[in-house]
C-alpha positions, 0 to 999 in steps of 0.5 A: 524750918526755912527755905534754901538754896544750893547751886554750883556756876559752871562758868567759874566753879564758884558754889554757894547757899543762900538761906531765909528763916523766922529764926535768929542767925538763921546762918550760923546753922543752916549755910556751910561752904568750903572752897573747891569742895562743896556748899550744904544746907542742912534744916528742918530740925537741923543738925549742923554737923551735917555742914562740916561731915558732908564737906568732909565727906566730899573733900575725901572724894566720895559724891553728893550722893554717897555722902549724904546717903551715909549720914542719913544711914546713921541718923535716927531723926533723919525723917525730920531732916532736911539737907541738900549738898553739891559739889564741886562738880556740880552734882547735887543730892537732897533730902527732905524727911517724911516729918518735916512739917507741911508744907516740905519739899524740894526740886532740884535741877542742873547744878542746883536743889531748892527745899523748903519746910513748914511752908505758907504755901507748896509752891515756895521750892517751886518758884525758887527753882524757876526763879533761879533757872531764869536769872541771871548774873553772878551766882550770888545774885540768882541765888538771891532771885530765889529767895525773893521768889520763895517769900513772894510764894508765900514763904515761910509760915512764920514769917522772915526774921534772918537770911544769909547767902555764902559763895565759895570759890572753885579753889582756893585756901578752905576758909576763902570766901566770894561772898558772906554776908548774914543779916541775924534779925531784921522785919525785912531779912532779904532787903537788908541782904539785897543791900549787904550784897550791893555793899559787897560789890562796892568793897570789893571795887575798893579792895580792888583800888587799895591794891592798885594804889599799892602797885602804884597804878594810882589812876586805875586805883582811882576809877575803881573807889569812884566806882565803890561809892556810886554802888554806895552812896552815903558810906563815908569810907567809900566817899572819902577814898573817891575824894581822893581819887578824883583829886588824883585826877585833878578834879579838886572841886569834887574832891573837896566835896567829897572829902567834906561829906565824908569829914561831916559824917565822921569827923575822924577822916581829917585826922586821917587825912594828915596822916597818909602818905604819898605812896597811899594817897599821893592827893592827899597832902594837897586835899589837906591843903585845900581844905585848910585854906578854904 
């Protein structure tokens, strides 16, 4: 019982699912994706091999539609599911049950399906669609409009426990993923996941450092963690990594407050500190020095 979103992004192929329920770990159950095949959101009274036989079914070449129409075939409690499915082409196949509990549906559009069940109000699927149709931004983000425009339509009945949001890119190994992130039990699931997602953002710009860092390209490196802590402010990790980066840039003041910071908040960056080499950090030997003598 939830609402959900599935959508596929025509300018990169990327597909995802974005989900919110009062129930525990809401994504274990409800949120499936593969790389270059397809994301399914399988609810109501879920079943969760639907996930795996529907991504199955789409890596084996049949449709969105063929495949879910199969397993709906062969279920006996298909009037009580609720699943929605797309492809890496961006076609879309849904399912809501004549018992799934009121309110229940779902509105589909170019790329994308919105359902909801056991509804505050029917104007929950509705408002997702709209909502994602008109935001904008990367896929994760207007998956993300969606959901907040289901709960300000009323929401679930029960009220909001967990959410989830996943996105798949269009090729890749089976278990690549862009984004997943899960908030299992929260008084404020889609909060938590606003910040989970900002975190995202962040790392990723800091994956981005480590590998310019390794490739030697350390001032480049350097924007990319200064950037990761600004989206982050208060994280520790990032705000030691943009400590030395702005000691690479010869900003040592900032350095020095930066390092410190992040030494208050966790006194095991000192340690850390001694122990980098100059092809991670060349600024750290240097950082270390300054610390030591003020």
């Amino acid at each position: 019982m939830t609402y959900s979103i599935v959508a596929h992004d025509p300018a990169t192929g990327a597909m995802g699912i974005a989900v919110q329920s009062h129930w525990f770990n809401v994504g274990a159950v409800v949120a499936w994706g593969r790389a270059g095949v397809g994301a399914v959101a399988t609810q109501s009274v879920a079943e969760p091999a639907y996930g795996q036989r529907l991504l199955d079914a789409l890596e084996g070449g049949a449709s969105p539609k063929d495949a879910l129409a199969q397993l709906l075939a062969a279920d006996e409690q298909a009037a009580y599911r609720q699943v929605a499915v797309v492809g890496a082409g961006g076609d879309v196949a849904v399912h809501t049950g004549a018992s799934c509990i009121a309110f229940a549906g779902h509105e589909s559009g170019r790329g994308f399906s919105a359902q909801a069940n056991m509804m505050a109000s029917p104007d929950v699927w509705p408002a997702m669609a709209q909502a994602y149709e008109r935001a904008s931004g990367p896929l994760q983000r207007r998956l993300a409009a969606a959901l907040h425009a289901a709960e300000a339509a009323g929401g679930d009945a029960r009220g909001r426990q967990s959410a989830a949001l996943l996105v798949v890119p269009a090729e890749g190994e089976p278990w690549t993923s862009l984004v997943d992130v899960r908030v299992d039990d929260a008084a404020e699931p889609l909060a938590e996941l606003d910040r989970l997602l900002d975190l995202t953002d962040a790392y990723g710009l800091a994956q981005e450092g480590d590998e310019l860092s390794a490739a030697g390209r350390h001032e480049e490196a350097s924007d990319r963690y200064e950037r990761a802590s600004a989206l982050a402010p208060g994280n520790h990790e990032l705000l030691f990594w943009s400590g030395l980066a702005a000691a690479s840039q010869e900003d040592m003041p900032t350095a020095l407050a930066r390092v410190r910071e992040a030494i208050a908040l966790h006194p095991g960056w000192r340690d850390l500190l001694g122990r980098l080499e100059p092809d991670i950090a060349p600024s750290a030997a240097a950082v270390l020095q300054a610390l030591e003598a003020g």
